[in-house]
Every structure is written in structure tokens, then in C-alpha cells.
C-alpha positions in Angstrom: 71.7 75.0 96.3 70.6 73.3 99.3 72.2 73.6 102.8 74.3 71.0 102.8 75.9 71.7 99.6 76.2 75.3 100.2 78.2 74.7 103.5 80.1 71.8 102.2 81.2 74.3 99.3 82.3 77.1 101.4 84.2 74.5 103.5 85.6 73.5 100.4 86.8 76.8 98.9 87.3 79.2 102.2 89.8 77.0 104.1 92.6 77.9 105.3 96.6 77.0 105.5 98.7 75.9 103.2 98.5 72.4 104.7 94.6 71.8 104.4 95.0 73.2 100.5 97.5 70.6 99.8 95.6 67.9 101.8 92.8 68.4 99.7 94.8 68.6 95.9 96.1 65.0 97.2 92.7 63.4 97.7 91.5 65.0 94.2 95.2 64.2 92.8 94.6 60.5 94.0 91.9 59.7 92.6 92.2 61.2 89.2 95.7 58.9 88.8 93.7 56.2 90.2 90.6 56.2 87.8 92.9 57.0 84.3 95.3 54.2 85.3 92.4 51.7 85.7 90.8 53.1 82.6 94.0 53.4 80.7 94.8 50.1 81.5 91.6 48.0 81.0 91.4 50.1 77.4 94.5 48.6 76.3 93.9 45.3 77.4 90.3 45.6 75.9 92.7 46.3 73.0 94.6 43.1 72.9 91.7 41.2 73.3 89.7 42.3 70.7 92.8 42.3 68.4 93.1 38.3 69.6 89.4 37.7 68.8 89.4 39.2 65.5 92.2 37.2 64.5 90.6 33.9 65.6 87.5 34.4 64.5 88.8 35.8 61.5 90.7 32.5 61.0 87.8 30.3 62.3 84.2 31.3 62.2 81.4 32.3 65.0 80.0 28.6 65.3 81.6 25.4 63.9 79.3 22.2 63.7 81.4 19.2 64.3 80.7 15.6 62.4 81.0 13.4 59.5 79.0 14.1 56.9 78.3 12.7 53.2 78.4 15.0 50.3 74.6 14.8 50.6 74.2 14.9 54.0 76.0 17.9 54.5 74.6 19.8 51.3 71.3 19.6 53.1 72.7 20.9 56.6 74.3 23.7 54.7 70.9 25.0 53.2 69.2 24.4 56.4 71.8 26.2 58.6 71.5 29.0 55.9 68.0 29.7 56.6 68.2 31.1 60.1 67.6 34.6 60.3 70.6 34.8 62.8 73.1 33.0 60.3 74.5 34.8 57.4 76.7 32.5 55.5 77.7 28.8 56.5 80.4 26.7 54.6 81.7 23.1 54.7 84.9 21.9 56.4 87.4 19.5 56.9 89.3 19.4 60.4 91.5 16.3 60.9 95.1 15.5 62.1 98.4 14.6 60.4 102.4 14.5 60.9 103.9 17.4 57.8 107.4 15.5 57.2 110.0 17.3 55.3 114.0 17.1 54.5 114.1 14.4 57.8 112.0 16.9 59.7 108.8 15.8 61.3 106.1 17.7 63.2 102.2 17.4 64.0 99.9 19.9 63.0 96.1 19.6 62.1 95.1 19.4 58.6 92.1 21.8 57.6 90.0 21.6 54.2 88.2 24.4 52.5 86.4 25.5 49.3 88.7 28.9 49.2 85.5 30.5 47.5 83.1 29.7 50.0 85.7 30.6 52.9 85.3 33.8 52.2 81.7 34.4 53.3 82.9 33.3 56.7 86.2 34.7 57.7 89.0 36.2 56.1 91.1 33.3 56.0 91.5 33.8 52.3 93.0 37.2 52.9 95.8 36.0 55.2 97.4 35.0 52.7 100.7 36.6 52.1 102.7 34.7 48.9 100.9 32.6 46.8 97.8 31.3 46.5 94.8 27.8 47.8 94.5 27.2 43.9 97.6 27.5 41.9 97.9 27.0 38.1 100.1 23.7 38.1 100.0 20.5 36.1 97.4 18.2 36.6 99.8 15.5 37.4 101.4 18.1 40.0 101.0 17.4 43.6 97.7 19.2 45.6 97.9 22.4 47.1 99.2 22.8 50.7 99.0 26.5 52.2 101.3 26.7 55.4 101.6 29.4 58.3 104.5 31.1 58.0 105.3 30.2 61.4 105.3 26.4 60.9 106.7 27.6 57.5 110.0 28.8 59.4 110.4 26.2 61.8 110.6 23.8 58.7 112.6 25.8 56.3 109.7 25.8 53.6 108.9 27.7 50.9 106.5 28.0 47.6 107.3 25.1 45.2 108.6 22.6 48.1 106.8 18.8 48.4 105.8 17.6 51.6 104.7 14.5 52.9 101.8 14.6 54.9 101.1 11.0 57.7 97.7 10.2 58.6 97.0 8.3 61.8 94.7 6.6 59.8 95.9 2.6 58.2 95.2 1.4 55.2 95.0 -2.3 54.9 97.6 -3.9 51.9 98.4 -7.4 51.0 101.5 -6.4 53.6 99.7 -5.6 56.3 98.4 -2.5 57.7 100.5 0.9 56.9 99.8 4.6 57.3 98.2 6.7 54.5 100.7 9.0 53.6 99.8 11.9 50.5 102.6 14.1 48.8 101.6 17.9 48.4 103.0 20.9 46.7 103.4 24.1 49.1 101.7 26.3 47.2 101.1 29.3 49.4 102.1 30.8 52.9 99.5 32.6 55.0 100.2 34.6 58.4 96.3 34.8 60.6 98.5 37.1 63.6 97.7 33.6 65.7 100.6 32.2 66.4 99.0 28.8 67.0 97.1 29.1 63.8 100.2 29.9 62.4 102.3 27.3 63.4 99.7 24.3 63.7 97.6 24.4 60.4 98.3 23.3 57.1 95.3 24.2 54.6 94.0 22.1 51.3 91.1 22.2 49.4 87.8 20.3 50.0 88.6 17.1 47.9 92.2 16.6 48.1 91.8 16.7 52.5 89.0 14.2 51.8 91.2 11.7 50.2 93.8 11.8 52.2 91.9 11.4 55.6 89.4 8.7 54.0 86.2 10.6 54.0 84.8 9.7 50.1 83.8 13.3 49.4 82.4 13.6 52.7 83.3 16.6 55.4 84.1 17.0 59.5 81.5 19.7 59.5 80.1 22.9 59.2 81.1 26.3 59.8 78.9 29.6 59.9 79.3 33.0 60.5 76.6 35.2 61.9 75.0 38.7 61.3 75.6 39.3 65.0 78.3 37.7 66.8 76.7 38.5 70.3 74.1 36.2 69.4 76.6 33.4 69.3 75.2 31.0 72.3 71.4 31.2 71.2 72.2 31.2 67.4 74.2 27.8 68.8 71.5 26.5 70.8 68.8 26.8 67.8 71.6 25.3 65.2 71.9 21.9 67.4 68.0 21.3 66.8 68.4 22.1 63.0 71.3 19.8 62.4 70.2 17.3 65.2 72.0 16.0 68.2 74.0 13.4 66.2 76.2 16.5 65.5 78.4 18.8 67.9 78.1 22.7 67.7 80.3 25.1 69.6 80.9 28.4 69.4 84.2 30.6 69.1 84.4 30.9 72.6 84.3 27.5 73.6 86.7 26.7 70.9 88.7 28.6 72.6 87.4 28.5 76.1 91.1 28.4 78.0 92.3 31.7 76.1 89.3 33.5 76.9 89.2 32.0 80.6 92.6 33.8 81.1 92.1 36.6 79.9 89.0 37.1 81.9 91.0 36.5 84.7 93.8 38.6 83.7 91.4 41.5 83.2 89.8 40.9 86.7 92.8 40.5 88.8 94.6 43.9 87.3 90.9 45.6 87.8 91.0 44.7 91.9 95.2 45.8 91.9 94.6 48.8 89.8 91.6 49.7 92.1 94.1 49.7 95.4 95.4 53.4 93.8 91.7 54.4 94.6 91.5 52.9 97.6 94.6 54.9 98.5 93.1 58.1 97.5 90.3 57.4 100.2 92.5 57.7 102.8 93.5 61.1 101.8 89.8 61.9 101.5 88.9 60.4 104.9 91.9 62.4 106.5 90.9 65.3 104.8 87.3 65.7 106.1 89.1 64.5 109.6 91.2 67.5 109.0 88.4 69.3 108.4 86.5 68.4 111.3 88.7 69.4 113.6 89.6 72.9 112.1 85.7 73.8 111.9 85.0 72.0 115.2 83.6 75.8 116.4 81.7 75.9 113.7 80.2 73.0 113.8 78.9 73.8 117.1 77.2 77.2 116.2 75.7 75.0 113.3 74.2 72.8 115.6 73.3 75.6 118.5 71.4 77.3 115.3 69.1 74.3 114.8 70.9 72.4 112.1 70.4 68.6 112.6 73.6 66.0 113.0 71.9 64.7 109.8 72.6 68.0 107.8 76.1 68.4 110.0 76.6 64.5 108.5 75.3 65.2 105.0 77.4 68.0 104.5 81.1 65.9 105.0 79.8 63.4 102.7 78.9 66.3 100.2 82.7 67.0 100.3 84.0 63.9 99.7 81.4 63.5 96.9 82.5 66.8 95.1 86.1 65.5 96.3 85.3 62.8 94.2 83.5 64.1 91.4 86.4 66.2 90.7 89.2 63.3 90.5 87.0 61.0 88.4 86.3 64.1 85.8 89.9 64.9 86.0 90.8 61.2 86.1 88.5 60.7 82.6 90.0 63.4 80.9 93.4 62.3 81.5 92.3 58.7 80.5 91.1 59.9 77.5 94.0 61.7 76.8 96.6 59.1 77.2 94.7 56.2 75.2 94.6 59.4 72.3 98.4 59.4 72.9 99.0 55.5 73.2 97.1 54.3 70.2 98.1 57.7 68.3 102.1 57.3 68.8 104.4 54.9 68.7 104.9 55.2 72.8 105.7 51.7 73.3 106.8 49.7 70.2 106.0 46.0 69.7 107.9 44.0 67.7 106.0 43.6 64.4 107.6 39.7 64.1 106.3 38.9 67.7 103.0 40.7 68.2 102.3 41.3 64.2 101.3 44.7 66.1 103.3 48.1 65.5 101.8 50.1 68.1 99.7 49.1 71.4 95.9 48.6 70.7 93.4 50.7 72.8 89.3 49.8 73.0 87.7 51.7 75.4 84.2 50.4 76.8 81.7 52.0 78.6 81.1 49.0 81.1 84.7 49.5 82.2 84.0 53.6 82.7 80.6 53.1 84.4 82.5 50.1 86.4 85.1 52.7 87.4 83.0 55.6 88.2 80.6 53.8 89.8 83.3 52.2 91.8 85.1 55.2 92.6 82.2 57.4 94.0 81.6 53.9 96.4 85.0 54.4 97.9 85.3 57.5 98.6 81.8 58.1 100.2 82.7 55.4 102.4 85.7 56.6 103.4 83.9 60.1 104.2 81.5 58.5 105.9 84.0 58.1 109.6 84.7 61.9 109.6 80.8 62.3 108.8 79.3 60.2 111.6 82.3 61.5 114.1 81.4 65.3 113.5 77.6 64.9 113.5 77.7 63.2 117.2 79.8 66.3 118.2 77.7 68.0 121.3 77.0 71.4 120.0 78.2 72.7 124.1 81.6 71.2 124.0 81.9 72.2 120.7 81.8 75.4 121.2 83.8 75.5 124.1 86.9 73.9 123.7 86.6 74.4 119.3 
């Protein structure tokens, strides 16, 4: 152990008076509460967010190609996209928009086409599915298929069995003039994503059936794929636009979705700079502390310096206390993190309503950007705050110190 450390040790552990003891358990105290709320904190809402993102892309797909295509056009696309060592399944779709009407009720939602059988290489959309079923075993002269959320299923009093009516905004020229192309379907199964907007916003039909009714002639809106590594997202989505050309529109998850991820970005930044206040806090009691300190050991200070040690070693050695000052709360301040995310995602601390959150207990993630971030950010603060006390006692003339210390 150097000098420095060996004197800022002894200060450390020899004090005395109840006061300086207590002085010093705050400043550790501080900043343990500090760093295990900010960790505790960001873990859970790492937690939601991942929860949110698995459930979009679970109901979507890492990068959606956007465009009109004919049954051969998009056949070709399909074994093109496919052979990119970054994409591991791709699968044709059908996005367009409608009006669902049903007993005098009315209400706009998009209407999505799918091959159920290909869907599953890309999400688990297929799985959502909580009564019923995409391909049901009715009559041929039956209506088509329409899988509903549940959500939009309450709002309109559906159920399996029911016919709806869905509008298209598309006309359709007649010897009467120009009316809207309206399709009957058969509610054939209900389907609950944990998105409420999927949930309430979607109606699902197979492949052909959403190609009649929104005029396409066996065509499709696009392309979706899923990748081996969602990370690679923007690249895989750069590459993909050359493959398909620029005629077409590729986008990934997250600019999809770019408004839900911008906010809660933003969420997760703002409660980072609060949540880092409690630190700041804690500084103070560190910077008072070695203040403190200072003046208690002022006599010392000056025998230090009348022995030959250097107001750099006099300033190094206050900065080695509020480093091991520090170092204490953030160990102290992990373990306790670690403990309550063990106890949050373990028990049933705070319970969410299943029917709001389609969560039972709070979700915790924790990532090691977010502890580095912390740690790194909490050793920042409180060497700065030692480094007043520091500066003050190393200018302290070793004559004067000794004199009226």
C-alpha cells in the first residue's frame, strides 16, 4: 500500500467522535441508496421494454418490405430476400385498411393477410391465439375467416361464429355508379398479442380472401422477414432495399414503431438524470465529510507536510477517501440492487392487473450498460465532490498548521 492509501485508510478507520462516524455511514449510506435505486429502477424499466418489444415484434416481424406485388413478383422477392445470410425466414403479406361493421356498430381498423403456415417462421402471431383458429373447418359456401383481438373483440361484443361486414375505401364501378366494396366474414378466432393497439386495431384473414377484398388479384402489400440477429436490423435493412430495389419500401421494427421507442428513450433518460440527483446528494455528504476531516486532522496535516510529504500526496490522500467512500456505497449499492430486482421479479411485490398489463408481476432486465453507466457515474461524482476538501487541505501552510491545528 502506497502512502496515500495508507494514510487515507487510517484516517478512515482511527477517527474519532460519534459525529465524524456517523458523517461518514451517511456519505456511504447515500450513495449505496442512490446507485440501487437508479439500477433498480432502470432494471424494471429495461423490463417493460423488452416485454413491449417482444410483443410487437412478436406480432410483426424484424423488417417489413412495403409494396404491391404480383403473385410472381413477390415469389421471386421472397427467394431473393431468403438468401441473405442475415435473414432467416421471410413471408408474404397483406396490410391494408377497412371499417369492421357489426349489429349497427362501426369502427376502423387495419386489415392484415397471412399464410398462417408461413407466419410462423416469423413471429408468433399464430400462437396468440387464444379460441379458435386462421383456418376453421366450415362449409365452403361459409363466409372467410376473420381472427379479431380480443380487445376490438370486446368493444364490439363479438364472438366465434358472428358475421361481420368489412368496408373498403376502395369503389367498385356498377351500372349504378361507384359504391364501396364491402365482403362478409365469419369470426372464426380471437387472438390477444399483449399490444393493446394490435389488439384492438387488427383484424387477420388469410392471403387470398384479404386479396379479394382489397382488389389485389392474388397479389400482396409486401414482405416480411425475420432475422437470425435482431441487432442487425438497420444493415440487414439497408442490404434488403438493394435486393428488392428502390421501387419498394423497407423499414424495420423500430421505425415502425419509431414514436413508442422515441418515448421510451426519453422516459429512460429523463428518470436516469432525476434518479442520479440521490447521488449527487450523497456527494455532499462526502465533500462535507473530508471538510470535516480536514479540519479535525488540520495538526496533522501540518507534521505531514513539515516531514516532507508534498500537497500532492496531502491532496491525493482526501481523494483516496472519497474514492474508498465511494467504492463502498456502489458495492453496497449493487448488492442491494441485486437483491431487490431478486425480490421484485421473484414476488408478487406490486401486482399488475393481468386484464390491463397482461403482466402478473413487474418485469426486471438488468443490463450491464446501465451498471457500468452507474458506476462509472457514481465514482465521477463523488471524486469531484472530494476534490474542494482535497485542493483546500493541500494549500494548508505546514507553519500555521501546526500552530493554530
Amino acid at each position: 500500500m502506497n502512502f496515500e492509501r495508507f494514510v487515507a485508510t487510517r484516517y478512515l478507520t482511527r477517527r474519532q467522535g460519534l459525529f465524524a462516524f456517523i458523517t461518514t455511514l451517511i456519505g456511504v449510506a447515500g450513495v449505496s441508496v442512490g446507485v440501487a435505486a437508479l439500477i433498480t429502477t432502470l432494471s424494471v424499466m429495461n423490463g417493460f421494454q423488452t416485454d413491449i418489444k417482444d410483443k410487437i415484434i412478436g406480432a410483426q416481424s424484424h423488417i417489413l418490405i412495403f409494396g404491391q406485388m404480383s403473385p410472381k413478383t413477390y415469389e421471386e422477392k421472397i427467394a431473393a430476400v431468403r438468401q441473405h445470410p442475415l435473414v432467416a425466414a421471410a413471408a408474404p403479406h397483406i396490410y391494408g385498411q377497412g371499417i369492421i361493421t357489426y349489429a349497427g356498430q362501426s369502427l376502423g381498423l387495419i386489415v392484415r393477410g397471412l399464410d398462417p403456415e408461413q407466419e410462423k417462421d416469423i413471429n408468433t402471431l399464430t400462437s396468440s391465439v387464444t379460441d379458435g383458429t386462421f383456418t376453421p373447418d366450415w362449409d365452403k359456401d361459409a363466409p372467410p375467416p376473420l381472427v379479431v383481438g380480443t380487445e376490438l373483440a370486446d368493444n364490439l361484443g363479438l364472438d366465434i361464429g358472428d358475421d361481420v361486414v368489412l368496408i373498403s375505401p376502395q369503389s367498385i364501378s356498377t351500372g349504378a355508379g361507384m359504391f364501396p366494396r364491402m365482403k362478409k366474414f365469419r369470426i372464426s378466432g380471437l387472438l390477444r398479442t399483449g399490444y393493446y393497439e394490435f389488439d384492438n386495431s387488427i383484424a387477420y384473414t388469410l392471403l387470398p380472401h384479404a386479396s379479394d377484398f382489397l382488389g389485389l388479384k392474388n397479389g400482396v402489400t409486401g414482405i416480411a422477414v425475420k432475422l437470425k440477429n435482431m441487432n442487425t436490423a438497420n444493415d440487414a435493412a439497408e442490404q434488403i432495399q438493394d435486393i428488392v430495389g428502390y421501387d419498394y419500401s423497407v423499414k424495420t421494427f423500430a421505425q415502425m414503431n419509431s414514436t413508442l421507442y422515441a418515448a421510451l428513450k426519453l422516459e429512460k433518460t429523463m428518470m436516469f438524470i432525476i434518479l442520479f440527483l440521490i447521488i449527487g446528494v450523497a456527494s455532499l455528504n462526502i465533500a462535507s465529510n473530508l471538510i470535516l476531516l480536514g479540519t479535525e486532522k488540520l495538526r496533522d496535516i501540518g507534521i505531514l507536510r513539515s516531514m516532507g510529504a508534498s500537497p500532492k500526496q496531502i491532496r491525493n490522500v482526501f481523494l483516496w477517501e472519497a474514492f474508498t467512500i465511494a467504492t463502498l456505497g456502489i458495492v453496497l449499492g449493487l448488492l442491494l440492487a441485486g437483491i431487490l430486482c431478486w425480490v421484485i421479479a421473484t414476488f408478487n411485490i406490486v401486482e399488475l392487473p393481468g386484464d390491463i398489463y397482461y403482466l402478473t408481476k413487474v418485469p426486471v432486465r438488468i443490463q450491464w450498460p446501465d451498471i457500468v453507466a452507474v458506476v462509472g457515474g457514481s465514482y465521477i461524482i463523488c471524486l469531484v465532490a472530494g476534490l474542494y476538501p482535497a485542493v483546500k487541505a493541500s494549500r494548508v501552510h505546514p507553519t500555521d498548521a501546526i500552530r493554530y491545528g
